[in-house]
C-alpha positions as CSV (number, residue, x, y, z in Angstrom):
1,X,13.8,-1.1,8.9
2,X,15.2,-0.5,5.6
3,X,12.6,1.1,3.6
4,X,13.6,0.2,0.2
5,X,13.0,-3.6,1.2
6,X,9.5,-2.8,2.7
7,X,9.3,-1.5,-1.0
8,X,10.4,-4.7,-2.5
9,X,8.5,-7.0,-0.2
10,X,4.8,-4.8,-1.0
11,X,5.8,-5.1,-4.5
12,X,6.4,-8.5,-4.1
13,X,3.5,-11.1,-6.1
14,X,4.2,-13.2,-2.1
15,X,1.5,-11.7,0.1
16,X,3.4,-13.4,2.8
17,X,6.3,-11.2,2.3
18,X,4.9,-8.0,3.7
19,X,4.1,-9.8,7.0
20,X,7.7,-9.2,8.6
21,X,7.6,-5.4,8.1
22,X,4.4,-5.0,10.9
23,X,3.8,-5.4,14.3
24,X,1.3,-8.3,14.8
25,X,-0.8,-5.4,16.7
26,X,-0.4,-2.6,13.9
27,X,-2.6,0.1,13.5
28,X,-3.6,1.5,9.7
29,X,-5.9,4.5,8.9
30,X,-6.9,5.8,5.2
31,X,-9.4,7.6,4.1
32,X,-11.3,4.1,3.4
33,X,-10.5,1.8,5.8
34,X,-8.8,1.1,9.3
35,X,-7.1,-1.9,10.9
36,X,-6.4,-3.1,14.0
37,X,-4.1,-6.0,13.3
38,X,-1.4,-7.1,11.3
39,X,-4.0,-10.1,9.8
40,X,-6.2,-7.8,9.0
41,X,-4.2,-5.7,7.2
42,X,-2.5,-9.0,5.0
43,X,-6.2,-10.0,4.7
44,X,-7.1,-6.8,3.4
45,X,-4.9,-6.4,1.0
46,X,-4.2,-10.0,-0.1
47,X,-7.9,-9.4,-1.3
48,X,-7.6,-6.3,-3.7
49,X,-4.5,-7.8,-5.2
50,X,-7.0,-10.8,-6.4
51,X,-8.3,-8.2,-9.1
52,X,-5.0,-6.0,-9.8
53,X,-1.4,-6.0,-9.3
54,X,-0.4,-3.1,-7.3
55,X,3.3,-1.3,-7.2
56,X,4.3,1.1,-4.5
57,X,6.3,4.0,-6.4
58,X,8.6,6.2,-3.8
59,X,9.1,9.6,-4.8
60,X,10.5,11.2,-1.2
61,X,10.7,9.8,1.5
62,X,12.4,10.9,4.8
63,X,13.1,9.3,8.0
64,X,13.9,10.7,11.7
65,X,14.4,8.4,14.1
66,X,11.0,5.9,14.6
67,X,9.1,7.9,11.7
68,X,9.3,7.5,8.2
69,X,7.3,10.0,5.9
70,X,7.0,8.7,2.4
71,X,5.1,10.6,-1.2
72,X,4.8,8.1,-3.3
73,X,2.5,6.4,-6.1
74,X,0.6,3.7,-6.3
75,X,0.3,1.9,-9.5
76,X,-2.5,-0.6,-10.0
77,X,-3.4,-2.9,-13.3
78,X,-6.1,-4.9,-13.2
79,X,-6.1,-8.5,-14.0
80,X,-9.7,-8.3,-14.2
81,X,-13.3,-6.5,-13.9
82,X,-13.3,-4.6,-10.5
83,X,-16.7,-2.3,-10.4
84,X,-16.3,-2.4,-6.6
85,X,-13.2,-1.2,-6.1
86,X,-13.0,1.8,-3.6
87,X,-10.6,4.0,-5.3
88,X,-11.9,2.9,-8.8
89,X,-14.5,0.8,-10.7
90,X,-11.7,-1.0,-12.9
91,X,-11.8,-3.2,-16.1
92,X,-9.7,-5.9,-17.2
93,X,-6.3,-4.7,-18.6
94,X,-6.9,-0.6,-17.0
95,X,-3.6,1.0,-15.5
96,X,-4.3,4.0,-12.9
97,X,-2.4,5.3,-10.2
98,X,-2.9,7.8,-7.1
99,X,-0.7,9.3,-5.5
100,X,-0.2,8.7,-1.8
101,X,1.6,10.3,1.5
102,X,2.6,7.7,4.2
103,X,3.5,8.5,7.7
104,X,5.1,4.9,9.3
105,X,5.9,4.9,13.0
106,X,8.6,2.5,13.8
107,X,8.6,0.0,16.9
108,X,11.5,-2.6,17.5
109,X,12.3,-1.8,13.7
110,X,8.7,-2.8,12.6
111,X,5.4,-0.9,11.3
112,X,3.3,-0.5,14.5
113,X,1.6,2.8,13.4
114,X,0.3,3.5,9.2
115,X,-1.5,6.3,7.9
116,X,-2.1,7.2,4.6
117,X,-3.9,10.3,2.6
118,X,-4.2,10.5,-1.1
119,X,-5.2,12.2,-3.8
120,X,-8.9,11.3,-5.4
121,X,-9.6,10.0,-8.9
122,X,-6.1,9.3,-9.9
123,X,-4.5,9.0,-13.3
124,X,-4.2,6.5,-16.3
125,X,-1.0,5.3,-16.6
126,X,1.0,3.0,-18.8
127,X,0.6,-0.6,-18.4
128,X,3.2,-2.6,-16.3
């Protein structure tokens, strides 16, 4: 899997796109939720990018073999009121970002394995 792509593809406004980087039976953990499937996962996130556009930031990221370890930011701007959001009760027009680590186990060249940590309350940032 060539990370940058995955990078491309999440950042991508085609929710569709991020499909062919996971295993149909992936498994996801954060701090927030966890998934069981790569529909899930879609269906998950295809719902928070209905109030705010989200871009994936690398900073390092490092792979050995089936593992890829990523530190990167996550940029969100909000297209509208979001008081519900788990990481942040945005309005319309706000720019935050948190930042994240990523550990990605790799099977047949796809995500089967996600966990993520990150840092609470985040940061304002420019809009993008």
């Amino acid at each position: 899997m060539n990370y940058d792509d995955y990078i491309a593809s999440y950042n991508s406004p085609d929710e569709n796109a991020k499909a062919v980087f996971f295993t149909e039976d992936v498994i996801v953990e954060s701090p927030v939720a966890k998934f069981h499937s790569r529909q899930e996962l879609l269906d998950s996130l295809a719902a928070a990018h209905k109030f705010a556009k989200e871009e994936l930031r690398p900073i390092n990221v490092v792979r050995q073999g089936d593992f890829i370890m990523a530190e990167l930011d996550a940029a969100f701007s909000a297209f509208e009121d979001d008081p519900n959001n788990f990481f942040h009760p945005f309005k319309k027009g706000e720019c935050r970002a948190w930042r994240f680590f990523a550990v990605y186990k790799l099977r047949n060249d796809k995500i089967s394995e996600l966990r993520l940590a990150f840092w609470p309350g985040g940061w304002e940032i420019p809009a993008f």
